[in-house]
C-alpha positions as CSV (number, residue, x, y, z in Angstrom):
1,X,-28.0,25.8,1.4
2,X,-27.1,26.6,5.3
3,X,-23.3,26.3,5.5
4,X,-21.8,25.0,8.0
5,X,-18.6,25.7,10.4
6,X,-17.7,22.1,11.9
7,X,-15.2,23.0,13.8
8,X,-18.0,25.6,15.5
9,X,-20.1,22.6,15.6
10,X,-17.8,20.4,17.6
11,X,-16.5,22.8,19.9
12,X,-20.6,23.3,21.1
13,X,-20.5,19.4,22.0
14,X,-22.6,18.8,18.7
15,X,-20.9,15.2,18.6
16,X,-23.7,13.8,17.0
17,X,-24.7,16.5,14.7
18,X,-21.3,16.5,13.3
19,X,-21.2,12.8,13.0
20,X,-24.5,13.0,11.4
21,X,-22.9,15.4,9.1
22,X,-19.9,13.6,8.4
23,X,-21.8,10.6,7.5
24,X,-24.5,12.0,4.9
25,X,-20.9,13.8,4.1
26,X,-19.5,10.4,2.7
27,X,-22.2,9.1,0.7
28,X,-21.6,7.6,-1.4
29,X,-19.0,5.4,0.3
30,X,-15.8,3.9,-1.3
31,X,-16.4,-0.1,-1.9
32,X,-13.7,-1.1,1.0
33,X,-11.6,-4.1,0.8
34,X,-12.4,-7.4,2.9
35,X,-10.0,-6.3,5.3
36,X,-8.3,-3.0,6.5
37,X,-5.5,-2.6,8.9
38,X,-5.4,0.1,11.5
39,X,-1.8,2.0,12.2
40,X,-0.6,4.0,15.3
41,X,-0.5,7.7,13.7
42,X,2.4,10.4,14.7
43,X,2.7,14.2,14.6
44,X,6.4,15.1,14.2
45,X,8.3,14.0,16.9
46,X,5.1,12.8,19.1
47,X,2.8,9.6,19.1
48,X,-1.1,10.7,18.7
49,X,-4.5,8.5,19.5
50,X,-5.5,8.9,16.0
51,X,-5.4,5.7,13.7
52,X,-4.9,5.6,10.3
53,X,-5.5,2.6,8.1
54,X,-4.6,1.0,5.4
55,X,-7.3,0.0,2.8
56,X,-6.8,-1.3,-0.3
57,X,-2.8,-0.7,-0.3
58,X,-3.8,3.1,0.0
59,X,-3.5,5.0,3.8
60,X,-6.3,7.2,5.0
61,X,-7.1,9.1,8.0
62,X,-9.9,10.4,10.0
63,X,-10.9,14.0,8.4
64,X,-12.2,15.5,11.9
65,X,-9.0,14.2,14.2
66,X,-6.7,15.2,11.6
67,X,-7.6,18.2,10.8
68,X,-7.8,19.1,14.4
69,X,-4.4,17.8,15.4
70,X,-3.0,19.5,11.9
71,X,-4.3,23.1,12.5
72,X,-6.4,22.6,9.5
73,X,-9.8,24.1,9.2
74,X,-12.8,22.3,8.4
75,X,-16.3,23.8,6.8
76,X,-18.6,23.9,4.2
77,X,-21.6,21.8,3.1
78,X,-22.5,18.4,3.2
79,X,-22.0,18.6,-0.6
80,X,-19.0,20.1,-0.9
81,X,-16.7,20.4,2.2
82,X,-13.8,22.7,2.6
83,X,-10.7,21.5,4.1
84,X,-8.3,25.2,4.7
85,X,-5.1,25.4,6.0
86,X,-3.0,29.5,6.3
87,X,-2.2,29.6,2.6
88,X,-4.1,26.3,0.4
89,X,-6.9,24.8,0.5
90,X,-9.3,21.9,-1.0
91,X,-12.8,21.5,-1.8
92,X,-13.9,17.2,-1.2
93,X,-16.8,16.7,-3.2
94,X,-17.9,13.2,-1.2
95,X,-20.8,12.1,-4.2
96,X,-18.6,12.8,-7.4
97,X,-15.7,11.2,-5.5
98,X,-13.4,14.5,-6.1
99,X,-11.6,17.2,-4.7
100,X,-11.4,20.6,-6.7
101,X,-7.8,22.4,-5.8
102,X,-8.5,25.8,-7.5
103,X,-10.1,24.8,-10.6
104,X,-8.5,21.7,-11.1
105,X,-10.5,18.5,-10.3
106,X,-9.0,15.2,-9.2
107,X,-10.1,11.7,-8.3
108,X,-10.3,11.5,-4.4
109,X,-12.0,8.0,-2.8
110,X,-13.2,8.7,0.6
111,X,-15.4,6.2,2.6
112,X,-16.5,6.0,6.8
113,X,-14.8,3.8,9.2
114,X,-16.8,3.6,12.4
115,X,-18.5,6.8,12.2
116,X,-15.2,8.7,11.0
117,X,-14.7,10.3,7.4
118,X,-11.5,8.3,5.9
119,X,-9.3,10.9,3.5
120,X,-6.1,9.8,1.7
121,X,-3.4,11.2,3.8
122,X,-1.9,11.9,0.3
123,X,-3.9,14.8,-0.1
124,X,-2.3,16.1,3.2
125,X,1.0,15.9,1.3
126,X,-0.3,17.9,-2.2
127,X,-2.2,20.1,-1.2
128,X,-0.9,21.6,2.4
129,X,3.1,19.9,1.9
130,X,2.8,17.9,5.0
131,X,5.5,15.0,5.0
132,X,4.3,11.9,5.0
133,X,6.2,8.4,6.3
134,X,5.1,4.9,6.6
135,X,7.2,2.0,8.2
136,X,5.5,-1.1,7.8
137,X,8.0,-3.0,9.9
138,X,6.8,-0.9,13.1
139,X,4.2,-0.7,11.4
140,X,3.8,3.2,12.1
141,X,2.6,5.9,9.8
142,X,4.4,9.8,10.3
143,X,3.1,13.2,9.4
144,X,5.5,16.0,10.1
145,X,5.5,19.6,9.4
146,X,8.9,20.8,8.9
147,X,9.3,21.1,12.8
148,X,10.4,18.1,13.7
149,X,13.5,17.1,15.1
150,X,13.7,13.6,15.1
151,X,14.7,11.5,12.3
152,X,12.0,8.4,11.4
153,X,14.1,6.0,12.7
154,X,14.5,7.8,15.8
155,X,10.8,8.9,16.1
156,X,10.5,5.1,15.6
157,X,13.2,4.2,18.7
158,X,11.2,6.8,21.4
159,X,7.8,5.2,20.5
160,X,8.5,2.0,20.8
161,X,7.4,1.0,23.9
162,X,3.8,2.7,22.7
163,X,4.0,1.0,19.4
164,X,4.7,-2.3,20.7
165,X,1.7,-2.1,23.3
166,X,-0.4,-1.1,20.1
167,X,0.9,-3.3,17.5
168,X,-1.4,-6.3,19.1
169,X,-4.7,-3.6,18.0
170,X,-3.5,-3.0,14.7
171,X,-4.0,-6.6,13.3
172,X,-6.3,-6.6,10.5
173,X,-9.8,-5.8,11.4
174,X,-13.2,-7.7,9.1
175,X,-14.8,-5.5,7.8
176,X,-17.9,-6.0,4.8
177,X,-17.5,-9.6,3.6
178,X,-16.5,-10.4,-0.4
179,X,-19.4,-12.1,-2.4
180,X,-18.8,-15.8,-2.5
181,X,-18.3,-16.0,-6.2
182,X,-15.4,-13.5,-5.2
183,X,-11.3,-15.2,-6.1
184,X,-8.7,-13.2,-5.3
185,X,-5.4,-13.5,-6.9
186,X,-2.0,-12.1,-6.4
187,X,-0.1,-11.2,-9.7
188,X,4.1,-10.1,-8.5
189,X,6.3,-8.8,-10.6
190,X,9.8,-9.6,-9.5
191,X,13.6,-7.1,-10.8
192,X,11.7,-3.7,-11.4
193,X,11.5,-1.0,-12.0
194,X,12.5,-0.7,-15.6
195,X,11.8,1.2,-18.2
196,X,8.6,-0.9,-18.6
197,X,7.1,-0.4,-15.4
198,X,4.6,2.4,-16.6
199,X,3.8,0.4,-19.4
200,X,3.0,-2.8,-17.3
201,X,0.9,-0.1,-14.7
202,X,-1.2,1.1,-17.8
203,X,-2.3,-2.3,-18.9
204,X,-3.2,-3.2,-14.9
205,X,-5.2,0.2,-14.9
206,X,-7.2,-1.0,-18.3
207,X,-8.3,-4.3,-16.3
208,X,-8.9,-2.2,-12.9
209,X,-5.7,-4.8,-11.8
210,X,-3.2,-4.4,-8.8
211,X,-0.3,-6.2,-8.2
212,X,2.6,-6.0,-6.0
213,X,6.6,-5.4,-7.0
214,X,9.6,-7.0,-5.6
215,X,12.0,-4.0,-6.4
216,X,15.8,-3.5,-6.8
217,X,16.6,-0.8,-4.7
218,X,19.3,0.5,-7.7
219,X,16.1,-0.1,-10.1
220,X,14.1,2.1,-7.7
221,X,16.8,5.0,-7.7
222,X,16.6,5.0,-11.3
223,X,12.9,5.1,-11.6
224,X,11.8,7.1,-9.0
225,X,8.6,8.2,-10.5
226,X,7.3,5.2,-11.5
227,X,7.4,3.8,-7.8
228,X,5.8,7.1,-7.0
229,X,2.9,6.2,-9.3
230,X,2.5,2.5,-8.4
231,X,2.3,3.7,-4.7
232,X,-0.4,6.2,-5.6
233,X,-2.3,4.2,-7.3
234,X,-2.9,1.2,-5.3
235,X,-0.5,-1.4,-6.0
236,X,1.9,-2.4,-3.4
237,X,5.9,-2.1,-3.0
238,X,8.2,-5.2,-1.6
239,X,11.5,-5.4,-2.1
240,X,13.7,-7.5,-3.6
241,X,17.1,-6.7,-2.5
242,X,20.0,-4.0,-4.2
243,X,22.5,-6.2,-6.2
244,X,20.5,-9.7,-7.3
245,X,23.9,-11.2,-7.4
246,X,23.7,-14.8,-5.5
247,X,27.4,-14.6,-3.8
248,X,26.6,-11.1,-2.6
249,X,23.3,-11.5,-1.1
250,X,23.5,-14.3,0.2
251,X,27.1,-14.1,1.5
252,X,25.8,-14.6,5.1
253,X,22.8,-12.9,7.0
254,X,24.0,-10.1,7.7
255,X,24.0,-9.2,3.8
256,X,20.9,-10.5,3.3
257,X,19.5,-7.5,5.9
258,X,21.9,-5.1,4.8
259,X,20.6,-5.4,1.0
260,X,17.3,-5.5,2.3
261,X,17.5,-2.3,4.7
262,X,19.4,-0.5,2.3
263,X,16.4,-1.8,-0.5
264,X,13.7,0.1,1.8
265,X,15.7,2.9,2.4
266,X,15.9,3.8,-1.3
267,X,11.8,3.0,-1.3
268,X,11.3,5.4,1.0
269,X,14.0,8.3,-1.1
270,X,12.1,7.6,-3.7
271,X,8.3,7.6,-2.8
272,X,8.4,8.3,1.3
273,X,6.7,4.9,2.0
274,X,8.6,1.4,3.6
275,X,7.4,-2.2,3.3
276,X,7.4,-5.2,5.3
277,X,7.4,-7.3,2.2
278,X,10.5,-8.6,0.8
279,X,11.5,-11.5,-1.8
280,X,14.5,-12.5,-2.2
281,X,16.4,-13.3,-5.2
282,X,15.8,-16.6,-7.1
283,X,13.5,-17.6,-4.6
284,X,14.0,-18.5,-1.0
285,X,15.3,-22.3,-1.3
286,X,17.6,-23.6,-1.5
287,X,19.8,-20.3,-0.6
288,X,17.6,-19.1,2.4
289,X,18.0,-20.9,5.0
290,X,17.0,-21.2,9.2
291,X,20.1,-18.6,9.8
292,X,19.4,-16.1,7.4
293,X,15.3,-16.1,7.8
294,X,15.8,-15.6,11.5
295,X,18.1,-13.0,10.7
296,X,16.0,-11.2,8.3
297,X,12.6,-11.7,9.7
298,X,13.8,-10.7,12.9
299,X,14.0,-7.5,12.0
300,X,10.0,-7.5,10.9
301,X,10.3,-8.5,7.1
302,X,7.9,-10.9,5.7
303,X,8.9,-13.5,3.0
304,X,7.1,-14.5,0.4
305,X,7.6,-16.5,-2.6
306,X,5.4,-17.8,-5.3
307,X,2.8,-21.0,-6.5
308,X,2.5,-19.8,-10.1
309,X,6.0,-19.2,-12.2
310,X,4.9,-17.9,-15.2
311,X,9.2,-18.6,-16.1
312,X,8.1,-15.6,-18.4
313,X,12.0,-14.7,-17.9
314,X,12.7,-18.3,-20.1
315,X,10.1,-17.9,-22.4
316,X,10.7,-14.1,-24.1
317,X,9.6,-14.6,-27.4
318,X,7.1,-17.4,-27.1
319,X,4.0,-15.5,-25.4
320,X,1.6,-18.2,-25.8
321,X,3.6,-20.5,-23.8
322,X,3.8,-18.5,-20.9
323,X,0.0,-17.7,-21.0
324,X,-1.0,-21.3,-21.8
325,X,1.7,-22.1,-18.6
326,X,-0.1,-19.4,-16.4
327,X,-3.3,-20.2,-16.6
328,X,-3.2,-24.0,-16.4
329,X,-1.3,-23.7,-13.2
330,X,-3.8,-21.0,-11.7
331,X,-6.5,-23.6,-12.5
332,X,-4.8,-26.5,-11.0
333,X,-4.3,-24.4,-7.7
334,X,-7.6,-22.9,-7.7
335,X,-9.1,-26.3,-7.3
336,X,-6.8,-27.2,-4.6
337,X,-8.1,-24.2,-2.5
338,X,-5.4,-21.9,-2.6
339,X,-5.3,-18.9,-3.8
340,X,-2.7,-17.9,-6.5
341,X,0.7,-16.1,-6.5
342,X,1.7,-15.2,-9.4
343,X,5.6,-15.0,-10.6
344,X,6.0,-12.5,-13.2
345,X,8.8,-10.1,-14.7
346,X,9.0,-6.5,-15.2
347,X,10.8,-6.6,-18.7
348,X,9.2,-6.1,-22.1
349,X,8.6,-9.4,-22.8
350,X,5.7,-9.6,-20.3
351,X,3.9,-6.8,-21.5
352,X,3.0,-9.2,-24.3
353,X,1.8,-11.8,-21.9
354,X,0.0,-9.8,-19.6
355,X,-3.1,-8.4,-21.3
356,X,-4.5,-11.9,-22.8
357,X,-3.9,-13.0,-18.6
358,X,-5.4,-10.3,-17.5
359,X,-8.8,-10.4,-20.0
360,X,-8.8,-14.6,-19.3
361,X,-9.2,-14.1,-15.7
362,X,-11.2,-11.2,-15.0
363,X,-13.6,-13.3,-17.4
364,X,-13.3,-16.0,-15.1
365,X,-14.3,-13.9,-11.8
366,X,-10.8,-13.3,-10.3
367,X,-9.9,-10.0,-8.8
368,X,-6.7,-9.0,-8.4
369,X,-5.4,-8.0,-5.3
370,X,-2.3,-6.6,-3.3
371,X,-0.6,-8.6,-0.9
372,X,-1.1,-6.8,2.4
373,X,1.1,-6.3,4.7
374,X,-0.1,-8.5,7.6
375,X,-1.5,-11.3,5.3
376,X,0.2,-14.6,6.3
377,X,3.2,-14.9,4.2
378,X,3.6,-17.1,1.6
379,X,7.0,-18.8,0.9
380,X,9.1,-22.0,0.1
381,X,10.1,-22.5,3.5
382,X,6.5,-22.7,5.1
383,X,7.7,-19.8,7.4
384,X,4.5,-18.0,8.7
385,X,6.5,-15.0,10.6
C-alpha cells in the first residue's frame, strides 16, 4: 500500500486528490443526527475560519484545517491515517471506527461534513493536551496551547463583534432527514450529580439512551468525574442552579443569574464545557417571572421546563406507579403532537424506574435524544428566547 504525505499533497494544490482521500478516508460514515450546529472555532487568544460543530451533543472539527492551524502532521493511508504532533501521536482507523494510541485501541466516531473529515476535538485534548473550551451562550468553542494570554471570558469580550456577525450562520443546519417512523423523546434528570449518576449513565448506555441533566453546581464539584463522563459520552449538561433553596434563588434576578453563572462556572472546573441550558428549581411558575426571565435570558440562557413529571421524587418506593404515570402521559402527548419531556430525578429511587421506561419505549420506536442547544425551548412560560 502507497503511503501517503497529505500535507505534501495539499501544499502541490492536490485539493481534490486530498479530498478524494479524505472521503474514501471516512467510510464508513458516523450515522449523523437530524441536525448539527456549526460554531465559530478559536486558537488561543485569536478567532479562526474554521467551524466546528456540534453533532449529537459531541464537538468535532475538520481533520485537515485543524491539523494545519495546530502544527499537527497529517499522513498515512486511507486505512489507517496518522495524526503526529513533536512528542504523541494517533493512528484513526476510519472503517473500525478507532483510534490506536500506542497499543491501546479506543472508540473514535468520525463522519464528513461537506467534504471535510469531522474528528472529536476530544482527541485533541488526550492525546496532544490541547485545552479545550466551549461557551454555548456565545456560542464559541476554544482550543488553546498553553500560550495564551487571555482568559475565556476575555477571549469571549475581543471577539465579540466577529461572534455576533457569525452567530446568525451558526443556526442549526438540516442535514440527512430521520425516517418517518422516527419519535424522539427527551428524558431530564433534574438535582444531580449524586452518587447515582454513573449508575443512571450505565442503564442509558444498555438502551443506547441519552438524556440531558439539570445540575447543582455544589453536586457538580462533588462529582466531577461523572460530569466528565456524561459529557464524553453524549448526553448533555444544563444547569440547575447552586443552592435549590426557593428564598435564595429566587430572591430577585440578580440571584437567579448569579446562581446560574456561578452553576456554569463550576461545569466548566469540572469538565471544560458551558451550557446554554438552564432549569430552574421547582419549575419556572409560579416563581419565575417577566423580571427575572429577562434578566436571566438576557444574558443567553435558555429555559426549559417539562410536559411529563414522572413526580418520581413523590413516589420512591412505589416504582410501578411512576412507570405506569410515565408512560400514560408520554402516550397522551404523543398523540397531541408533541414531543415528550421527561421530568426525572437523579436519586436511587429512579434507577428502579428507569430500565422498565427505557425497554417500553425503545419497544415502541422512540429514540432518545439530547436537547440541543439551539432547539426552541420548552417551558411553563411559553418563552421561546
Amino acid at each position: 500500500m502507497k503511503r501517503i504525505d497529505w500535507q505534501r499533497t495539499w501544499k502541490r494544490g492536490g485539493l481534490l486528490t486530498l479530498m478524494a482521500i479524505m472521503l474514501l478516508a471516512a467510510v464508513p460514515q458516523m450515522t449523523k443526527a437530524a441536525t448539527v450546529r456549526e460554531l465559530p472555532l478559536g486558537y488561543n487568544d485569536e478567532l479562526t475560519g474554521i467551524k466546528a460543530e456540534m453533532n449529537a451533543g459531541t464537538l468535532y472539527v475538520p481533520l485537515r484545517e485543524i491539523s494545519q492551524q495546530l502544527h499537527l502532521k497529517v499522513s498515512g493511508t486511507t486505512e489507517k491515517i496518522v495524526l503526529a504532533g513533536s512528542k504523541h501521536s494517533v493512528v484513526i482507523v476510519p472503517s473500525e471506527q478507532t483510534a490506536l494510541n500506542g497499543k491501546k485501541s479506543m472508540p473514535l466516531k468520525t463522519y464528513v461534513s461537506a467534504g471535510r473529515t469531522m474528528i472529536p476535538v476530544s482527541l485533541l485534548k488526550g492525546t496532544f493536551n490541547f485545552g479545550i473550551a466551549y461557551d454555548a451562550t456565545v456560542p464559541v468553542v476554544r482550543i488553546t496551547s498553553g500560550k495564551q494570554k487571555l482568559s475565556l471570558q476575555s477571549f469571549v469580550d475581543q471577539s465579540r463583534a466577529a461572534l455576533n456577525n457569525d452567530r446568525g450562520k451558526t443556526e442549526e443546519k438540516p442535514q440527512t432527514e430521520k425516517p418517518a417512523s422516527s419519535k424522539p423523546i427527551y428524558l431530564t434528570f433534574d438535582d444531580g450529580p449524586t452518587a447515582h449518576t454513573n449508575e443512571l449513565l450505565d442503564i442509558l448506555d444498555q438502551y443506547d439512551a441519552k438524556a440531558t441533566f439539570f445540575m447543582l453546581g455544589t453536586g457538580i464539584a462533588s462529582y466531577p468525574k461523572a460530569v466528565q463522563r456524561l459529557v464524553k459520552s453524549g448526553n448533555a449538561a444544563g444547569l440547575h442552579g447552586m443552592t435549590h433553596v426557593k428564598n435564595k434563588f429566587y430572591a430577585s434576578p440578580a440571584s437567579a443569574l448569579e446562581e446560574m453563572k456561578q452553576d456554569n462556572e463550576a461545569l466548566y472546573k469540572a469538565a471544560g464545557v458551558k451550557t446554554a441550558l438552564i432549569r430552574t428549581p421547582y419549575g419556572s411558575k409560579p416563581y419565575f417571572t417577566q423580571s427575572y426571565r429577562d434578566k436571566v435570558l438576557s444574558a443567553g440562557f435558555r429555559l426549559w421546563d417539562w410536559n411529563v413529571d414522572s413526580e418520581d421524587w413523590k413516589y420512591k418506593t412505589d416504582h410501578q406507579k411512576v412507570i405506569r404515570s410515565v408512560l400514560d402521559q408520554i402516550e397522551t402527548i404523543e398523540k397531541q403532537g408533541t414531543v415528550p419531556v421527561v421530568l426525572m430525578h437523579d436519586q436511587k429511587a429512579t434507577l428502579q424506574v428507569l430500565p422498565e421506561v427505557l425497554k417500553t419505549l425503545s419497544a415502541e420506536g422512540f429514540t432518545f435524544e439530547v436537547i440541543e442547544q439551539g432547539a426552541t425551548p420548552v417551558n411553563f412560560w411559553h418563552d421561546k428566547r
